[in-house]
C-alpha positions in Angstrom: 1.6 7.7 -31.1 3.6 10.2 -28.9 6.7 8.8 -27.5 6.8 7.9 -23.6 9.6 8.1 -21.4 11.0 4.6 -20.1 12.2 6.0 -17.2 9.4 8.1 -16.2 7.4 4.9 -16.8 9.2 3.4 -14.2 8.9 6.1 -11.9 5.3 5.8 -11.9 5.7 1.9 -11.2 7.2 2.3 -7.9 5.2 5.3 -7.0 2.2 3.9 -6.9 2.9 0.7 -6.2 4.6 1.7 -3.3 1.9 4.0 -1.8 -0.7 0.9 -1.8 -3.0 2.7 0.7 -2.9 5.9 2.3 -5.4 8.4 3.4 -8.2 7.2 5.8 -11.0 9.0 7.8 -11.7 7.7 11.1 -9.8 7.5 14.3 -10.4 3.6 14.4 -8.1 1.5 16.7 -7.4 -2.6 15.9 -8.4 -2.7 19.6 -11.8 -1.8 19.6 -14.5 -4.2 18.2 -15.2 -3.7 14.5 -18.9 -3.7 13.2 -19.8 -6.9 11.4 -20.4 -4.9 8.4 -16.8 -3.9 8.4 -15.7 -0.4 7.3 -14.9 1.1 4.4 -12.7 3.8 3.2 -12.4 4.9 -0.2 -9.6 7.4 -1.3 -8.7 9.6 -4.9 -5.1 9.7 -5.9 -3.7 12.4 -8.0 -0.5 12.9 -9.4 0.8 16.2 -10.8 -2.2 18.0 -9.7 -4.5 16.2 -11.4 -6.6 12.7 -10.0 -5.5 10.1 -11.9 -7.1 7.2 -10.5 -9.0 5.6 -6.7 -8.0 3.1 -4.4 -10.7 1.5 -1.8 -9.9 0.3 1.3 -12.8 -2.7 3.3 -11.7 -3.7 6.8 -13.8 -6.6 7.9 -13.8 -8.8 11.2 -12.6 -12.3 10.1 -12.8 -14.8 13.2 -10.0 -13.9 15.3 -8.2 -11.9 12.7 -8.8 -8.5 10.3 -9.4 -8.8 7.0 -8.1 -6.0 4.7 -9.5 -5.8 1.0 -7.8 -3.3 -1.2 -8.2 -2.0 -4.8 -6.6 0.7 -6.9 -7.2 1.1 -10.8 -4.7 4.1 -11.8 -4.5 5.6 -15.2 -2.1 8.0 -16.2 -2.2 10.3 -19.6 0.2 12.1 -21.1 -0.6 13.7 -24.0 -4.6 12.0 -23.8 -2.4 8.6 -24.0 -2.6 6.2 -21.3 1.6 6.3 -20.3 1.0 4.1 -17.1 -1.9 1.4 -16.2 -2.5 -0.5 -12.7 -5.5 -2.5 -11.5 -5.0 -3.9 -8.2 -6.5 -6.2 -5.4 -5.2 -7.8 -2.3 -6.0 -9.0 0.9 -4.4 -9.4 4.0 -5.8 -10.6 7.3 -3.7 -9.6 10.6 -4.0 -10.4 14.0 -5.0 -7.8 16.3 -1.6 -7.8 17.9 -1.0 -6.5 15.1 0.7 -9.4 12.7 0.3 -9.9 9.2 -0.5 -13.2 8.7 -1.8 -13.8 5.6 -2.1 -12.0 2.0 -3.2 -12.7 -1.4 -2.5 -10.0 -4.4 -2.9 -9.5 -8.0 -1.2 -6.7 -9.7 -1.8 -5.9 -13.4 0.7 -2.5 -14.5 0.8 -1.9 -18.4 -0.6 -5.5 -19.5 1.6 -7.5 -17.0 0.4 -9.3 -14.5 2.0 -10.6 -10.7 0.4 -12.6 -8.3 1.8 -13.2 -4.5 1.1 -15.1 -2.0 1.9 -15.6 1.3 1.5 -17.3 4.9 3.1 -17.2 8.4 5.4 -20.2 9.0 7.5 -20.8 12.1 10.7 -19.3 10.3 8.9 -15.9 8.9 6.5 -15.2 6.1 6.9 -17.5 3.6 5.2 -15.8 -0.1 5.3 -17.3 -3.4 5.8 -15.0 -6.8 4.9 -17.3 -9.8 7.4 -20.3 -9.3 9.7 -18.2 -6.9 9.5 -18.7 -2.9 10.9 -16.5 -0.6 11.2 -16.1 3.0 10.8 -12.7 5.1 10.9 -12.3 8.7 8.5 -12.7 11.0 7.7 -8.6 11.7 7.2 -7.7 7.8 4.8 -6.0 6.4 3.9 -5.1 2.8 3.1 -2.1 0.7 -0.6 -2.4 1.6 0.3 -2.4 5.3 0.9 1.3 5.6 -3.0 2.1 6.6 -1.7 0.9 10.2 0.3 3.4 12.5 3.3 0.9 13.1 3.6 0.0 9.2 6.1 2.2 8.6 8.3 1.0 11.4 9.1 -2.3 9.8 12.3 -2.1 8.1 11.3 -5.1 5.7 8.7 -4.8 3.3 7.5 -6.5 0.6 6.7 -4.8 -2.7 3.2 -6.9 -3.6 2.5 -5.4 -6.6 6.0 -6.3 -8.0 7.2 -9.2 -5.5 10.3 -7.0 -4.6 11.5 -7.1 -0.7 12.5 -3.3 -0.1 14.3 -2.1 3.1 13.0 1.2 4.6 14.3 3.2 7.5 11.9 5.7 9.3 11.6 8.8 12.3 9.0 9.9 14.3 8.5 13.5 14.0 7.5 16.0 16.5 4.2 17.1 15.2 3.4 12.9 15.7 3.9 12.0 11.6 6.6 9.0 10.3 8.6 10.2 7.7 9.9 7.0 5.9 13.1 6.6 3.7 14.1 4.2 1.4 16.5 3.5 -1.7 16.0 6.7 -3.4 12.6 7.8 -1.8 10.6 9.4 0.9 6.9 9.2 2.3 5.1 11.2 4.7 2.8 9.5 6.8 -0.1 11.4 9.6 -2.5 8.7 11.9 -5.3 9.4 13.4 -6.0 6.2 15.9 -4.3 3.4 13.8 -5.5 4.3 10.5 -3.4 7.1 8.3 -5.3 9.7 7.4 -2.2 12.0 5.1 0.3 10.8 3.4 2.4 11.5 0.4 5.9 10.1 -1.6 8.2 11.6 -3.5 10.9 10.2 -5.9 13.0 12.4 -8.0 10.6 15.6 -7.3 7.5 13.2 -8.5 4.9 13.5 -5.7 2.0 11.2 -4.9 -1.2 12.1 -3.0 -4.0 9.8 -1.9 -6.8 11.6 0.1 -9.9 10.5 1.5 -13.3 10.9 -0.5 -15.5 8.4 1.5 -15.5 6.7 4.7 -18.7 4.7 6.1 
């Protein structure tokens, strides 16, 4: 079996388990009323060059609040061997304010498995990793939250797929994108309405790109 690089395994972790949704195709804002149906958005993500795996995106009116279904199933070969593995699904329901409220996700990478929880509470977002609680405040999102326009100017945000809190920093730039820094990395993110329709990461020269391949 050709040998794979620990490290670069790890890179690939955070990568994509930081760029949990990006790329979308319509101009849609949380204000205006949502069709029963819901919408959905479904993206290709490539790495190197080369598409290495899809993520879809449903957005569905849930009572009072928006319901956000996500899955991603990456696969990444080197050498025609599998190095890096991720099947994920979440969902997270916000209020039209908008406010996470909610979220549920399951994150498989390389044959391990992590499921999260979590719920408002009066003293911030309470989520639950296996056994572990932890508290974040009230204005966090997660890494699934960056399909909305003010995601990325939340400072906390909680890693779902590994049930990590990461802080972020970001900047508005002139041309109307958020470029968003945190420990070690940077993303790139372009909205139209309140849905991102561009948007890359980089860590250590590794770049990934999610772009749109269906929206209905």
């Amino acid at each position: 079996m050709h040998p794979i690089n620990k490290i670069a395994i790890k890179l690939l972790v955070f990568t994509f388990g930081v760029f949990s949704i990006v790329g979308s195709a319509l101009a849609l804002d949380l204000k205006d009323p949502l069709p029963p149906a819901g919408v959905s958005f479904k993206y290709d993500i490539f790495y190197k060059g080369e598409k290495v795996g899809e993520h879809q995106l449903k957005v569905l009116p849930d009572g009072d609040l928006i319901r956000l279904d996500h899955a991603r199933e990456v696969d990444v070969k080197v050498m025609f061997i599998s190095a890096f593995t991720e099947k994920h699904r979440s969902t997270e329901w916000w209020t039209k304010v908008p406010h996470l409220n909610k979220l549920n996700a399951k994150t498989q990478m390389n044959g391990s498995e992590v499921d999260i929880t979590g719920q408002i509470g009066p003293n911030g977002l309470l989520f639950k990793v296996g056994d572990q609680q932890e508290v974040a405040p009230l204005d966090a999102v997660t890494l699934d939250s960056y399909w909305f326009a003010n995601a990325p100017k939340h400072p906390v945000v909680i890693d779902v797929s590994q049930g990590k809190v990461l802080m972020t920093s970001s900047k508005t730039m002139p041309d109307g994108s958020i470029e968003l820094t945190g420990d070690g990395f940077k993303g790139k993110f372009t909205y139209e309405g309140d849905f991102l329709s561009v948007g890359e990461l980089t860590r250590n020269g590794n770049t990934v790109v999610y772009k749109k391949s269906m929206a209905k």
